[in-house]
C-alpha positions as CSV (number, residue, x, y, z in Angstrom):
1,X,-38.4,-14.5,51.9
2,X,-36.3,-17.4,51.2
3,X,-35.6,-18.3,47.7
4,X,-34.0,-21.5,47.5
5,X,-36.9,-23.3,48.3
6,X,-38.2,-22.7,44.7
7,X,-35.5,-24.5,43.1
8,X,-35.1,-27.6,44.7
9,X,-31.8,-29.6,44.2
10,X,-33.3,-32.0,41.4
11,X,-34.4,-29.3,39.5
12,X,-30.9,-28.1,38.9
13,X,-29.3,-31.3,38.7
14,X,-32.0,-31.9,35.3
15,X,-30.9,-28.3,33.8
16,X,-27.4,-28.8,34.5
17,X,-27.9,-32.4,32.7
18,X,-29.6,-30.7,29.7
19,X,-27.3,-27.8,29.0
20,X,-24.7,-30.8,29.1
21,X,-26.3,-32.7,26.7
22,X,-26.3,-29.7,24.6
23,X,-22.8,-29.2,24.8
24,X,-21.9,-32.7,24.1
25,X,-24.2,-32.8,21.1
26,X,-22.7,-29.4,19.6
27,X,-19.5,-30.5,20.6
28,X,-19.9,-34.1,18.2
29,X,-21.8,-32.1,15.3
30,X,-18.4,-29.6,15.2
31,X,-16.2,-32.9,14.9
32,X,-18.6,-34.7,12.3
33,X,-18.5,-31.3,10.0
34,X,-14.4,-30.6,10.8
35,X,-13.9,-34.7,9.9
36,X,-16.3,-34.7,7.0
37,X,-14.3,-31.7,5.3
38,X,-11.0,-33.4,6.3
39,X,-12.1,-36.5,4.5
40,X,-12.8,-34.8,1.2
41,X,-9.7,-32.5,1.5
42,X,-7.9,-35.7,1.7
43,X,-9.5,-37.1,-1.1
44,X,-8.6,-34.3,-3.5
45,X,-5.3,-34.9,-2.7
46,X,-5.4,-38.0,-3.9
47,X,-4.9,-39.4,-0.7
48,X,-7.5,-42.2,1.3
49,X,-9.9,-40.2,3.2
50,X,-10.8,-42.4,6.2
51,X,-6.9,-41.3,7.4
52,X,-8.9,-38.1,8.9
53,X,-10.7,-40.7,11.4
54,X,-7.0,-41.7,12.7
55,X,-5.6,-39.2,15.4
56,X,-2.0,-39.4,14.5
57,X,-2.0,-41.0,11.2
58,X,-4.3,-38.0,10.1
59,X,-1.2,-35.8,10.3
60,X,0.7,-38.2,8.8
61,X,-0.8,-38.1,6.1
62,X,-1.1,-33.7,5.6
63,X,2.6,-33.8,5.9
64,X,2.6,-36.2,3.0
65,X,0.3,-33.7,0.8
66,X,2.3,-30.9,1.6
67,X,5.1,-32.8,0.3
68,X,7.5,-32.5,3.9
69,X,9.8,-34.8,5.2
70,X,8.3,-37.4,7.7
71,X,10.4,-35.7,10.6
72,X,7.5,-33.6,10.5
73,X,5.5,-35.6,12.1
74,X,7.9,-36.3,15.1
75,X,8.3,-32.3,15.6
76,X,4.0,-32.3,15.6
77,X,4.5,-34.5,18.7
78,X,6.3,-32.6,20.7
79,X,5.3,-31.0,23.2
80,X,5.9,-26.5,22.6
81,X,7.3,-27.2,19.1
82,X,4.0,-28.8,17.7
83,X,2.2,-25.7,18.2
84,X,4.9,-24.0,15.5
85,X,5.1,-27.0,13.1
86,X,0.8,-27.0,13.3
87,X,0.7,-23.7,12.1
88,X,3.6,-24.0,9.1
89,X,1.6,-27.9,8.3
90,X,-1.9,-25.5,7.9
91,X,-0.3,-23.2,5.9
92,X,1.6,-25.3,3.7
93,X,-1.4,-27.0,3.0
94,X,-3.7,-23.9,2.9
95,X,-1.3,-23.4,-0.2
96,X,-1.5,-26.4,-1.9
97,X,-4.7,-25.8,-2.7
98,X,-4.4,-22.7,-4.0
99,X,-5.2,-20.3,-1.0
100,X,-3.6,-17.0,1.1
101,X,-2.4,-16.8,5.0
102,X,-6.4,-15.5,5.3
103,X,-7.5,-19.0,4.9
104,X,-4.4,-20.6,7.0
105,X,-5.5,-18.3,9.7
106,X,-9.3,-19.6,9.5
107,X,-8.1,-23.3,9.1
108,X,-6.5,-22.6,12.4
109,X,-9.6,-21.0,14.3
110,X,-12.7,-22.0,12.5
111,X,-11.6,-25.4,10.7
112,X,-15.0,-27.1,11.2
113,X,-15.8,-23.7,8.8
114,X,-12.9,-24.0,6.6
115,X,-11.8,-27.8,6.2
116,X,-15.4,-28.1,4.9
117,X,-14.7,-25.0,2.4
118,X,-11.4,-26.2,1.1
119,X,-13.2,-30.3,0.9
120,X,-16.6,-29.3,-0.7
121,X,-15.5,-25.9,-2.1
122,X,-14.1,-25.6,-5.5
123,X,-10.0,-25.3,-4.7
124,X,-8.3,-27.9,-6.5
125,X,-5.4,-29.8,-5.5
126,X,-2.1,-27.7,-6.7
127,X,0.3,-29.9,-5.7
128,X,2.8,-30.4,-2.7
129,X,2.9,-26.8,-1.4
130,X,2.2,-25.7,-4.3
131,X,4.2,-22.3,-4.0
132,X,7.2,-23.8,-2.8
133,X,6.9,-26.2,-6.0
134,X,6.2,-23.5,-8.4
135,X,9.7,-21.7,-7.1
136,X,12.0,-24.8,-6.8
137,X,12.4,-23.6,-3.1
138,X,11.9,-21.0,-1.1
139,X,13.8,-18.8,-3.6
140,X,14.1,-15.2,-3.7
141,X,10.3,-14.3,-2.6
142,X,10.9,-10.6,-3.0
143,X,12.3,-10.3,-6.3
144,X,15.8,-8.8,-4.7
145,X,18.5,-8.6,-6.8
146,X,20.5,-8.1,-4.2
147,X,19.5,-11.4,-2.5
148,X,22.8,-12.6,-0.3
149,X,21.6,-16.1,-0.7
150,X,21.3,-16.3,-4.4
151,X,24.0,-13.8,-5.5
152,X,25.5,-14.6,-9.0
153,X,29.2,-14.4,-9.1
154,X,31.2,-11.8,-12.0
155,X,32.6,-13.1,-14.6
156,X,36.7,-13.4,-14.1
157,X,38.5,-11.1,-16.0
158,X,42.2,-11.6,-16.7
């Protein structure tokens, strides 16, 4: 028996055209939600919100609310080092509003999830990486005494 007679060419040609139009439907609803949540984070910040409608600018304008040089933005374009610099611009401004790596690590995977969270939820604005700011720097994050980097010299004696 010969089964390809009972689904004729047009037949999969329409399913193949709905599951497509499914896709690209899903596919537009995940932007609208990611965008929408990027819009109000921006707003928080003090910063316009129609700058998450503008591919570059967008990023432009995270690295100005988590308070890095504009360099930044040139290492975001390029090509192998952007994917370093994303991560660092997510969680720098992950903590300027407050939140842990957890969250970075969902604005990274799930951000039509957690852009939405951090724009409608109730974090609040802390500041330019807000961490960083509280320290003065980096700093000592450990609490070493024995920190190389910050050591305080003896007093001379004579």
């Amino acid at each position: 028996m010969d089964y390809t007679e009972q689904y004729s060419e047009s037949s999969l040609q329409a399913l193949l055209g709905v599951w497509l139009g499914f896709m690209i439907l899903f596919s537009l609803a995940i932007s609208v939600i990611t965008i929408a949540g990027m819009w109000k984070t921006f707003t928080k910040a003090g910063k316009p919100g129609w700058a998450a409608l503008i591919p570059i600018y967008n990023v432009y304008v995270m690295i100005q609310i988590v308070g890095k040089p504009d360099i930044w933005l040139l290492w975001c374009l390029i090509p192998c080092v952007n994917i370093v610099f994303t991560i660092w611009l997510q969680n720098l401004l992950s903590k300027s509003f407050g939140k842990e790596e957890g969250f970075t690590l969902g604005l990274i995977l799930f951000p039509f999830i957690f852009y939405p969270i951090l724009g409608f939820g109730s974090a609040k604005y802390l500041g330019p990486s807000a961490e960083e700011a509280r320290n003065r720097g980096f700093g000592n994050p450990f609490g070493n005494p024995n920190d190389p980097f910050n050591q305080q010299q003896p007093p001379h004696q004579f």
